[in-house]
mmCIF file of the C-alpha atoms, coordinates in Angstrom:
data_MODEL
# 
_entry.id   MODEL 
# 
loop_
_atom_site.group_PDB 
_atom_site.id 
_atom_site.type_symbol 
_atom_site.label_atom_id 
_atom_site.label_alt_id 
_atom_site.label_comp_id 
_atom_site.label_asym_id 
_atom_site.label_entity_id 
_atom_site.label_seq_id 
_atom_site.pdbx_PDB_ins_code 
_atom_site.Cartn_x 
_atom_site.Cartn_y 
_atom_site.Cartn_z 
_atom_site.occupancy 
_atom_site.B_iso_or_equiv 
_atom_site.pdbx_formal_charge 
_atom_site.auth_seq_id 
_atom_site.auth_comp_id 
_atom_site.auth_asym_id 
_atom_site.auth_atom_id 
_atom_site.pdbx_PDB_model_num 
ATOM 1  C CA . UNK A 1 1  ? 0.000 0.000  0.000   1.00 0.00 ? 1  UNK A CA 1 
ATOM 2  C CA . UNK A 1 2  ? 3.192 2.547  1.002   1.00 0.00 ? 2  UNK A CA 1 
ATOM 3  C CA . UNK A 1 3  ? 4.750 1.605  -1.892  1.00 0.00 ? 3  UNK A CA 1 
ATOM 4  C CA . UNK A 1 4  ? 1.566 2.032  -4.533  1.00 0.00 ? 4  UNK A CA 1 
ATOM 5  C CA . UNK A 1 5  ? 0.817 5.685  -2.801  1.00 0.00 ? 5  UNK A CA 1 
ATOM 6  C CA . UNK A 1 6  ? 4.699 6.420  -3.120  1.00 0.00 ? 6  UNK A CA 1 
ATOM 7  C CA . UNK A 1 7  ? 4.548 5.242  -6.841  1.00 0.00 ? 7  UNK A CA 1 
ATOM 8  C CA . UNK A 1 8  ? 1.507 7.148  -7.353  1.00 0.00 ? 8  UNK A CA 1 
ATOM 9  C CA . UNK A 1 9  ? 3.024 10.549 -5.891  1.00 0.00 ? 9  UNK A CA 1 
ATOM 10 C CA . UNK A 1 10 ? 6.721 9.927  -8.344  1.00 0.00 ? 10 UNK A CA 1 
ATOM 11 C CA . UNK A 1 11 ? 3.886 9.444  -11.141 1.00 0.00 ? 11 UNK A CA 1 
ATOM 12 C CA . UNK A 1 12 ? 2.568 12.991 -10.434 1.00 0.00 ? 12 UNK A CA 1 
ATOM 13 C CA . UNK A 1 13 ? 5.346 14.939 -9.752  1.00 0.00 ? 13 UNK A CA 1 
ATOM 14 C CA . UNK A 1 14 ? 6.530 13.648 -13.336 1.00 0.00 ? 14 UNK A CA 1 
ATOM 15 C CA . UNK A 1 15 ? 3.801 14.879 -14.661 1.00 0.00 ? 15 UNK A CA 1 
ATOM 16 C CA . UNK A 1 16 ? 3.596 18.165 -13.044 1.00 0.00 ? 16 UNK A CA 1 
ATOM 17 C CA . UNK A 1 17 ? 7.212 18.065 -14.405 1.00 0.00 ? 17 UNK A CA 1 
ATOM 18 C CA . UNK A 1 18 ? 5.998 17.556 -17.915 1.00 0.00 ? 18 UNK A CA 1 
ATOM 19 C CA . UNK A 1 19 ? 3.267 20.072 -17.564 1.00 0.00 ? 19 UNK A CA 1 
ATOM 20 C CA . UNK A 1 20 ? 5.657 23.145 -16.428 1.00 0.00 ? 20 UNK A CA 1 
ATOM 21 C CA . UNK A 1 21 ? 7.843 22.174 -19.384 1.00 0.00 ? 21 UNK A CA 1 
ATOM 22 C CA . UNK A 1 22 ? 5.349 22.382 -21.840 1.00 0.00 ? 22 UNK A CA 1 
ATOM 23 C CA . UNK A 1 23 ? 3.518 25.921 -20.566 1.00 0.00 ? 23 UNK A CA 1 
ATOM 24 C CA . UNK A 1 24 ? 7.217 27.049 -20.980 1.00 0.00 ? 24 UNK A CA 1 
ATOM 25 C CA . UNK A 1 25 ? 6.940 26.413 -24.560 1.00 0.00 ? 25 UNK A CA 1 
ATOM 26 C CA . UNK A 1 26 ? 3.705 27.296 -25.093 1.00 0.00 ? 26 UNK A CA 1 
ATOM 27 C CA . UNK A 1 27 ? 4.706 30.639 -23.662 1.00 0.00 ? 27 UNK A CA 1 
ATOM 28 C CA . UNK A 1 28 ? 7.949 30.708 -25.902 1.00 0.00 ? 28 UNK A CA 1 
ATOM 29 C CA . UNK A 1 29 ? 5.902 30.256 -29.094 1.00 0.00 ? 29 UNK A CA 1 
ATOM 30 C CA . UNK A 1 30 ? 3.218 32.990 -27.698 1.00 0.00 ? 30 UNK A CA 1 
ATOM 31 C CA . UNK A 1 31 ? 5.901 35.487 -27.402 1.00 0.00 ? 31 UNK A CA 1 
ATOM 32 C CA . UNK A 1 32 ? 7.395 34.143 -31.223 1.00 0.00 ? 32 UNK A CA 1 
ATOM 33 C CA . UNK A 1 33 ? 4.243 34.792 -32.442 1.00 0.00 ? 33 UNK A CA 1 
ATOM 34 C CA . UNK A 1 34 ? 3.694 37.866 -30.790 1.00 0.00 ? 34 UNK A CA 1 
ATOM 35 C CA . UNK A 1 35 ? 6.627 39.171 -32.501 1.00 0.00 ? 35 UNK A CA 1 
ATOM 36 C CA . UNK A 1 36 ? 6.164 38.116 -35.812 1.00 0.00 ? 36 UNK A CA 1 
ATOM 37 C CA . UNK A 1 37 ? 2.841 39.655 -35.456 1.00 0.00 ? 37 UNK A CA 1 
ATOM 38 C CA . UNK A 1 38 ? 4.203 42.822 -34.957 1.00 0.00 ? 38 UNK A CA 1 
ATOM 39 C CA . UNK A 1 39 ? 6.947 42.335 -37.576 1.00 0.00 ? 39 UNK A CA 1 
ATOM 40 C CA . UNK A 1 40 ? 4.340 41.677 -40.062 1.00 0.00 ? 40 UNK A CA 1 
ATOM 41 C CA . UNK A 1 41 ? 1.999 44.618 -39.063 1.00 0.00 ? 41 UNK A CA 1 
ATOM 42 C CA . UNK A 1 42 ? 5.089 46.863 -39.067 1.00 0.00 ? 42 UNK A CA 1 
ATOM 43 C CA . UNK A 1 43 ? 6.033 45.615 -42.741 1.00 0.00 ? 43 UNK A CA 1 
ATOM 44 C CA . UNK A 1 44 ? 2.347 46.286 -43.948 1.00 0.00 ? 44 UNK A CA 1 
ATOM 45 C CA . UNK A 1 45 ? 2.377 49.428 -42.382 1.00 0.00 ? 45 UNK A CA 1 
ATOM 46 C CA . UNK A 1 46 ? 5.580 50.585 -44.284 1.00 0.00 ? 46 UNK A CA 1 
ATOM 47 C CA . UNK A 1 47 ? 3.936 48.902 -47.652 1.00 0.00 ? 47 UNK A CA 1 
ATOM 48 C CA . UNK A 1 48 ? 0.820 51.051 -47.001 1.00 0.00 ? 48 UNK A CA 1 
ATOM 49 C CA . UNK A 1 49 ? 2.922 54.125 -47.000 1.00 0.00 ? 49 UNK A CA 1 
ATOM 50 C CA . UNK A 1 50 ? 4.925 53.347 -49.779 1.00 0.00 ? 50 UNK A CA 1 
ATOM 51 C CA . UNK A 1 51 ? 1.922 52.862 -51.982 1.00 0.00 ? 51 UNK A CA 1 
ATOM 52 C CA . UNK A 1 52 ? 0.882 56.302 -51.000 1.00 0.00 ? 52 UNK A CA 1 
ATOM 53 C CA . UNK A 1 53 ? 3.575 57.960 -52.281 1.00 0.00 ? 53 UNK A CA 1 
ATOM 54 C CA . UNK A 1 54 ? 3.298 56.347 -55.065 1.00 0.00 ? 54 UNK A CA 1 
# 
């Protein structure tokens, strides 16, 4: 019974392991995306202006 509740408790702090390393890509690719967001709206911005002086 010890040993099945001390199994059970490596099993979840493994997982909680797993978790925290995958909201800390999630969060990397956020911010990725966040800046090639604003890369891209930056690069339509400057193609809007251009095309007005044209």
């Amino acid at each position: 019974m010890v040993s099945n509740v001390s199994d059970m408790i490596q099993q979840i702090a493994a997982s909680e392991e797993e978790q925290s390393a995958a909201a800390g890509q999630v969060s990397a690719n956020m911010e990725s995306i966040s800046k090639v967001t604003k890369e891209a709206f930056g690069s339509v911005s400057e193609t809007s202006n251009a095309a007005s002086d044209l």
